[in-house]
N, C-alpha and C positions, 0 to 999 in steps of 0.2 A: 527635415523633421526627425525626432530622435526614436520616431519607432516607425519611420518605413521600413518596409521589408526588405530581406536578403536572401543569396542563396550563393554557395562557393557547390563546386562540383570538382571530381577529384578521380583519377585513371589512380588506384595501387598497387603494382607489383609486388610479388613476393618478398623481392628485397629493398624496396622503397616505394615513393608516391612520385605523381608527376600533377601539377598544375593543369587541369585541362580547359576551365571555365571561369570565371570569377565577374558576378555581376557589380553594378557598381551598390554600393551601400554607406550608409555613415556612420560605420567602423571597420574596422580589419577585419576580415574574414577568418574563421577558426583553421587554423591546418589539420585536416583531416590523419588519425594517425591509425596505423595496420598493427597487427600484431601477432601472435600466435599464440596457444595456451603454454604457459612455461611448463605446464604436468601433464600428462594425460596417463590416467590404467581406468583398470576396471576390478571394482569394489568385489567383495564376498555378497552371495544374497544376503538382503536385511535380514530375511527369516534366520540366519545363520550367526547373526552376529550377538555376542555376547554385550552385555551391557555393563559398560564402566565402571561398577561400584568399586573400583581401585581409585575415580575421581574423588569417592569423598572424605577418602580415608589421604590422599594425595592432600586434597582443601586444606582438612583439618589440621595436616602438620604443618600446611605456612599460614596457620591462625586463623583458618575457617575462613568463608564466601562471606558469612554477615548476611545482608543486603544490601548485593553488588548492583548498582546504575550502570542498565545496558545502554551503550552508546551515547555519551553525552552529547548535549544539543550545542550547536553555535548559539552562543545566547548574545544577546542584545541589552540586556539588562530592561527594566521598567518601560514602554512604550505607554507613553502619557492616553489614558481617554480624556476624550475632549466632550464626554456625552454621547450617548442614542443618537447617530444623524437619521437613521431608520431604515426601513427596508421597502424595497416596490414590489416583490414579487411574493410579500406574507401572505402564507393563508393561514386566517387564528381561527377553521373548525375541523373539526374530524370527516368533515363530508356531510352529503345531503342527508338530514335528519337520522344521523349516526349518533347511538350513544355513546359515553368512551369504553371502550375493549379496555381497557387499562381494569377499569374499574370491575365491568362484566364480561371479560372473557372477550369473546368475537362476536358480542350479542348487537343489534342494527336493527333499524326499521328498514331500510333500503334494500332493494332486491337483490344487489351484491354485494359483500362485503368481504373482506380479507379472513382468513379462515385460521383458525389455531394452525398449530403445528403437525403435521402428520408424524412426524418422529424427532425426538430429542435428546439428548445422551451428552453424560461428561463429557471432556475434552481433557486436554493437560491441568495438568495445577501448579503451583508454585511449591508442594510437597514435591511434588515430581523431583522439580528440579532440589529440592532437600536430599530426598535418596540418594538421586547420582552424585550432587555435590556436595554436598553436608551444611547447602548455606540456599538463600531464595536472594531473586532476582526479580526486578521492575523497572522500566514497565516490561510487561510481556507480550506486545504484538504478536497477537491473534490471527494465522492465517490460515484458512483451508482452501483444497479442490476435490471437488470432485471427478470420478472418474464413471467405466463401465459396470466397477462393481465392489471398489473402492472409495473411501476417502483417505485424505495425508492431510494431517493438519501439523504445522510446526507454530513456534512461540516459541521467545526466550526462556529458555536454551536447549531444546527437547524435541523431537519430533513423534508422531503416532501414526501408525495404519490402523481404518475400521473397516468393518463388512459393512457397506451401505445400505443392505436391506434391515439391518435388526441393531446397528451403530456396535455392535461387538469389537473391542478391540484385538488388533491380532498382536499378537506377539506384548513385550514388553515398549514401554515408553523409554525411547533410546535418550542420548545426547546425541546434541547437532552434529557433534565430532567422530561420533561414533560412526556415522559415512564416510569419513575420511580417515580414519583409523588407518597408521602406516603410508599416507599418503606420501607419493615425493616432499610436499610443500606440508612442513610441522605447520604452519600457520594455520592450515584448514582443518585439522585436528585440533587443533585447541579452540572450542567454542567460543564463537564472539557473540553471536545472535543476527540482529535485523532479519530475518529470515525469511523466504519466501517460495510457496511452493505453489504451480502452476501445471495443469493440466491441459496436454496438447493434443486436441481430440483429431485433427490431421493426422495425427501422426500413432494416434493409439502411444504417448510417452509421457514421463513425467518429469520434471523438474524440478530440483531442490537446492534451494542455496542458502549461503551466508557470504559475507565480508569478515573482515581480517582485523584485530586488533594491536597485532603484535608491537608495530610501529609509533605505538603512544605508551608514553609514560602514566603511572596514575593520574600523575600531575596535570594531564591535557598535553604536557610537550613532546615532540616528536624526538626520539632518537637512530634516526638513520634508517631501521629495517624496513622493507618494503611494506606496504600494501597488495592482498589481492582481492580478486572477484571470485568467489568457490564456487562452482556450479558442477552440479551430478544430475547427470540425463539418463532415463532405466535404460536398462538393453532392451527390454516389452515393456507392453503394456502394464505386466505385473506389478505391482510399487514394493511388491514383497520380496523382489530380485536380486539381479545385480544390478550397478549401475556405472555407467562410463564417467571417472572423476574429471574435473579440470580447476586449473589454477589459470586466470587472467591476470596480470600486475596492472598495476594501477600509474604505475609512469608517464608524465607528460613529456609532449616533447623536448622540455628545458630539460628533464629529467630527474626535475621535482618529484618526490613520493608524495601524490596527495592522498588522503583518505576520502574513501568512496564512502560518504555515509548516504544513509536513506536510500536503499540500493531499491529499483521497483520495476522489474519483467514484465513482459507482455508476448506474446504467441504471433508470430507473425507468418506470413505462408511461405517465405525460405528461410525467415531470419527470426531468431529469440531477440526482443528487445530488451534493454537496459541502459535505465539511468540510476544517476547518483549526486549528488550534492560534493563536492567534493573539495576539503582545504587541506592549504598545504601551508609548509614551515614559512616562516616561524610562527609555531604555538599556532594554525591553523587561521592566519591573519590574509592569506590567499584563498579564493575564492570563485566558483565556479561549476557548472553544471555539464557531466557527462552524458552522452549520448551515443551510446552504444547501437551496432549492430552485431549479432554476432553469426555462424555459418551453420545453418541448421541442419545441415545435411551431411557434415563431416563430424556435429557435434553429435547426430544420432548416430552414427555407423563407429563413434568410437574413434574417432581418426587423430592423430597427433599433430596435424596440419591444419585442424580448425584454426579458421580464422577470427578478427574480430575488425571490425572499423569504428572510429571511435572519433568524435567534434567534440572538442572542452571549448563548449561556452566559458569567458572568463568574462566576471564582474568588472576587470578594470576595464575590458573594451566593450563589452553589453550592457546598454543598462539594466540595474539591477531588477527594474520592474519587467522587466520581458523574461526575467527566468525563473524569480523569487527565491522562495526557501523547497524550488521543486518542482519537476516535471514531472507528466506522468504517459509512462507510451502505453499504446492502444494495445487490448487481448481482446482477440480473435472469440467472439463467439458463437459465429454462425454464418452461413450462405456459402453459396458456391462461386469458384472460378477466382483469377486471381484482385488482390486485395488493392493493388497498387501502391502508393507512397504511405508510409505506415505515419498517423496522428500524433504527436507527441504536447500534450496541453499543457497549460499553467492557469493563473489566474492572477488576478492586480486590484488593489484596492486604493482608489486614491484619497483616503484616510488612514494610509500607509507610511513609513516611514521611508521606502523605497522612492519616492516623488512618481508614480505612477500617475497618467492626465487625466483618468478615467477608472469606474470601473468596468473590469472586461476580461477576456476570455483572451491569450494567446495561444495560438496553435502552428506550430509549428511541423515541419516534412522532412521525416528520414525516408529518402530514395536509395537502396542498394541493388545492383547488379552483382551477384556472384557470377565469376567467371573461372573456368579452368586457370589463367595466371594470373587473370587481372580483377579487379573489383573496380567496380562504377559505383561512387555513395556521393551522396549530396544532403546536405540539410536548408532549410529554407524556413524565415517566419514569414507563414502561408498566409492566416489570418488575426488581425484583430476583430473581435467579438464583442458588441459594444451588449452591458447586462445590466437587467435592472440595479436599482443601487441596493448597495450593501456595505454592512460596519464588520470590519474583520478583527477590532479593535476592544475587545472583552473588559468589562472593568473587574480585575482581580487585584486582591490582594497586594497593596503595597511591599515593595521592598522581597519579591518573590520571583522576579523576573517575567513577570507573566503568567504565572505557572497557575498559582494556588486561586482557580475561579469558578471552578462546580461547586455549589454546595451539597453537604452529606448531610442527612439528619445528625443532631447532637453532636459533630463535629466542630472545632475550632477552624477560623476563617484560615488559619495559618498550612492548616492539612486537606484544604478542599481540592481539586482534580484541577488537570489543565487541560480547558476546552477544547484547542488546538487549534482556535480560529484565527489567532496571531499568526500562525506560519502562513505564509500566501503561496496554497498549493493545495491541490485538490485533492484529494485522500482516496485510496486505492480502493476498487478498481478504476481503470477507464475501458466499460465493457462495448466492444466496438461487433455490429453485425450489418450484414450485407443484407440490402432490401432484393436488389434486384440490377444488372447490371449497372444501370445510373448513378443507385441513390445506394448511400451507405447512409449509419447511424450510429451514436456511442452517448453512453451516458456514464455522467461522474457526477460528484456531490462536494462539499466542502462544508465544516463548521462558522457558522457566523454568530453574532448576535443576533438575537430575530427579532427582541422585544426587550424594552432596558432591562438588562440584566440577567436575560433567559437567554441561553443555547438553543439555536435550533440548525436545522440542514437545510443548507442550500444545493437544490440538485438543478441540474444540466440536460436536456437531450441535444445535442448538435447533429447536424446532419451535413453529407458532403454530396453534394449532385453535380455532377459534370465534372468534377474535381472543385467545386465553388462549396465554400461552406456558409452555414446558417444555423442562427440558434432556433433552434424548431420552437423548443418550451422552456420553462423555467419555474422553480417555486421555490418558496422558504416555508419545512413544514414545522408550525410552531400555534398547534392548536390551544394550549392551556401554559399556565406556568412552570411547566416540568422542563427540567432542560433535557434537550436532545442533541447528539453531540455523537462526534467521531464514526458518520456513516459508511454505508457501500450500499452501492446500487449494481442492478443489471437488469434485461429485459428478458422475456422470455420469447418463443418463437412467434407469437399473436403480435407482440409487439405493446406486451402489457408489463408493467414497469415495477419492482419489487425496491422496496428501501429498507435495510436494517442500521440499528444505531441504538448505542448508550443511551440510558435514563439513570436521571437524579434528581433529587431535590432539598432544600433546605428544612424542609417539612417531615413527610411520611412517607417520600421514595429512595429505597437504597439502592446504590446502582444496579440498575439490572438490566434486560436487553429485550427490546420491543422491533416492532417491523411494523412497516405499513404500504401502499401500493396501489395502483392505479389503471384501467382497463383503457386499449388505445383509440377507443374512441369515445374517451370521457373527455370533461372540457379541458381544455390548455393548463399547463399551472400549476393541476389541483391531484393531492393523491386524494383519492375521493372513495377510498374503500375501508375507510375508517383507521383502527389499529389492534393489531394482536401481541399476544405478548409468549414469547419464547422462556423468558424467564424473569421472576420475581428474585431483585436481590434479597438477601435475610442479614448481609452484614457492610461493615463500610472501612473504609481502606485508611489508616492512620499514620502511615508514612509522611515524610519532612521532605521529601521529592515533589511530591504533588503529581508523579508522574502515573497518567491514565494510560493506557498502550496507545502507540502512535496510528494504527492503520490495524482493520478489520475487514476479512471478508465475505461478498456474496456472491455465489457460484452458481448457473444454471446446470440442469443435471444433464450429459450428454446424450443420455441414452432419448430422454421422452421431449426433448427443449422447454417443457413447463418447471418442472420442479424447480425451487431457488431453496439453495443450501448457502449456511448463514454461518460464520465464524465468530464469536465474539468472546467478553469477558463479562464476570461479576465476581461476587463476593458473596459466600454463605456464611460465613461470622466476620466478625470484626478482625483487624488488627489490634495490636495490645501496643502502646505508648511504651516507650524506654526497649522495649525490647527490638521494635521496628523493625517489625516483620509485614509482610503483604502475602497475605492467603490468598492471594487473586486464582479463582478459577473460571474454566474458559467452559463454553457450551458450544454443543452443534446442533443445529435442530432444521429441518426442512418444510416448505408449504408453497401450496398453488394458489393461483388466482383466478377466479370466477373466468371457467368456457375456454380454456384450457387443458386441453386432453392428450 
């Protein structure tokens, strides 16, 4: 059968690997490959560093930024709908006799209900990035963590530190690059974006990364220069510090340069996780999915012998439906004792173009051992997930790749957003917490259609008991005709369930950013706590991209395990045609749910 499971297992020494297991499967197993960071120092404190405004006077003399398209997508071109097949796991109300918070705030007849915001505060803008570069940029994926007494939120192309009590920000709104300022590897200095920053409460540390562009022509094609993976680790707790850089290259064992795009971490208890999507020459017609382990214990101490273990899934031996357009590995956020084989999901629609047999849930197991010489890593597709049905297949705009499917009020069909329910991959987080020796638990989310022609979020809880997994629940939340799009989830320490995500509409809603959530022992399914809204858009986005940010996040706070801190984006004016520009600005705002304290 073309999707029984596998698993290769893999002894690596310092200076090569050795075969030590290999189960049988029906394809070749991935060769497991080592590596070491090709850079390693340590950065000036952030508070310390001056901010680039040499970049936009640099821009301006080779003819301005414009609006630059951060990381282009492998496109597919037009993926035909075939119609609404529908959904099984819709819910079309706001909960038990809830009225809509959209409309009245967080106002309910129900004895709980989800609660406005406790605090709110800008975030980056797309001005930002004008300052430093003299040009804006989209999309801009939207990410924050939270820390002890901090936030870091990064987006194309910019990073911020806030005081989490009062959302003050500290210091100025740097470039991505500006952490890597002088670095051995020029690559991680010159801002690329996808960026992602992660907070590792094990560890009291932070993490901030980007990928590398250097290696692409405007054009899409590849000229020779490497790829890498940038990661900076603080030296404390503090995010206002210094930080220990690194550079990972991206070489496969052919010694192809592929590009790592859609890079996505996760907090593991010896190991930082990462995946990436990654193609290679020619013009990016190779194909295949990174799965990173990397060594967390020499990447926090600074060490230049950090290691990394690394399975390239490749398309031409996997089918394509067991990897899609994306994994996503598990962040750690909560329980004690250790974690075991770390979760690595995807998902499959078989109204797909992929030929997927089903729809469902692949989950897949990064097992490593660090060893003083040696490392022990294995990966494994652990489970298929069979899940209610679902259309991942958006009907947008002809002749736009997919792209142009949210409507905006008074917008032309040609400039509308793209849902991202086309990509068959679940959208960040995948927030993973320990119940109790036995039983772990992780929740993710994904954009589908929920209703002809409405966006809504499909979310996920999975659970792993004995090392055996199960879909615990499932819903599609799509109470009215507003589309909802591009979520993040996570749970808090009750084990009650927060969702934030995009709103629009063809009518009278401009994008803006709403939440909703669900208490755990309400019924299966259902967020049943109504909905709140973090922010009202006031303007709509008129770019010929169509592109909406790829990935948004939701953070629980570490200190109290209830708070959920929410990263996202909108629009307070418009864009202006012919000029095509994207004023997109980004929000942070935070909130509890009912008996959590």
């Amino acid at each position: 059968m073309r999707n029984r499971p596998f698993a290769v297992a893999a002894a690596l020494t310092l200076f090569g690997l050795t075969s030590i297991a290999s189960a049988k499967q029906p394809f070749k197993a991935p060769t497991p490959k080592f590596t070491k960071a090709v850079a390693v120092d340590l950065s000036k404190p952030v508070r310390d560093l001056a901010p680039l405004s040499r970049l936009a006077a640099r821009t301006a003399a080779n003819g301005g930024l414009g609006l630059k398209e951060v990381r282009p997508e492998r496109e597919l071109g037009d993926v035909d709908d075939h119609g609404f097949s529908g959904d099984g796991a819709l819910q079309r109300s706001l909960g038990p006799n809830l009225k809509s918070a959209a409309a009245a705030g967080s106002v309910g007849i129900a004895s709980a209900t989800v609660s406005g915001p406790l605090l709110t505060f800008e975030g980056i803008s797309n001005q930002d990035n004008f300052n430093i570069y003299g040009g804006r940029v989209n999309p801009p994926d939207p990410v924050g963590a939270v820390g002890k007494n901090h936030i870091v939120e990064m987006a194309n192309l910019a990073f911020a530190i806030y005081d989490k009590s009062t959302g003050t920000r500290i210091g100025p709104v740097h470039a991505i690059g500006d952490l890597w300022a002088n670095f051995a590897v020029p690559s991680c200095d010159d801002t690329s974006g996808d960026p992602v920053v992660l907070y590792d409460r094990r560890s009291d540390r932070w993490l901030l990364s980007q990928f590398t562009t250097d290696g692409l022509n405007a054009d899409g094609s590849y000229n020779g220069l490497p790829f890498y993976n940038c990661i900076a680790v603080s030296q404390t707790g503090d995010p206002t510090g210094s930080y220990y850089r690194y550079a990972f290259i991206t070489t496969e064992p052919d010694s192809t340069l592929y590009f790592p795009d859609y890079p996505k971490y996760g907090v593991w208890d010896d190991s930082y996780l990462l995946t990436s999507r990654d193609f290679g020459p020619p013009e990016g017609t190779k194909y295949g999915i990174s799965v990173y382990a990397l060594e967390k214990d020499k990447l926090l101490a600074g060490d230049p012998n950090a290691r990394s273990v690394k399975f390239f899934l490749d398309s031409d031996i996997v089918p394509l439906y067991l990897i899609g357009d994306g994994l996503l590995p598990a962040d750690y956020d909560g329980g004690n004792g250790s974690l075991g084989p770390a979760p690595i999901v995807g998902t499959m629609d078989d109204g797909f173009v992929y030929g997927a047999p089903s729809d469902g849930l692949n989950i897949w197991e990064l097992s490593v051992k660090w060893k003083k010489g040696a490392v022990d890593a294995s990966i494994r597709l652990a489970s298929q997930l069979a899940v209610a049905s679902f259309d991942s297949v958006f009907p947008c705009t002809p002749g736009t790749g997919n792209r142009s499917c949210i409507p905006q009020p008074g917008v032309e069909n040609i400039r509308w957003l793209d849902s991202l329910s086309r990509r068959q991959r679940p959208t960040f987080r995948l927030a993973f917490r320990k119940i109790d020796n036995d039983t772990q638990t992780m929740v993710t989310n994904q954009s589908v259609e929920a209703s002809p022609g409405v966006s809504g979020v499909r979310w996920y809880e999975i659970r792993r008991k004995e090392g055996v997994y199960s879909l615990y629940q499932q819903g599609t939340f799509n109470p009215d005709s507003v589309n909802r799009w591009m979520g993040s989830i996570a749970m808090d320490k009750k084990g009650n369930i927060g969702l934030g995500y995009s709103v629009s509409d063809g009518v009278s809603v401009k994008p803006g950013i709403r939440y909703t959530g669900r208490l755990a022992g309400d019924p299966l399914g259902q967020m049943t706590l109504g909905e709140a809204t973090l922010i009202d858009g006031t303007g709509v986005q008129k770019t010929v991209n169509n592109r909406w940010g790829d990935y948004t996040s939701l953070n629980i706070d570490p200190v109290d395990g209830c708070k959920f801190w929410y990263t996202d984006e909108y629009y307070q004016i418009d864009g202006i045609i012919g000029v095509n520009t994207a004023p997109w600005q980004t929000r942070i705002g935070s909130f509890k749910l009912p008996g959590c304290n």
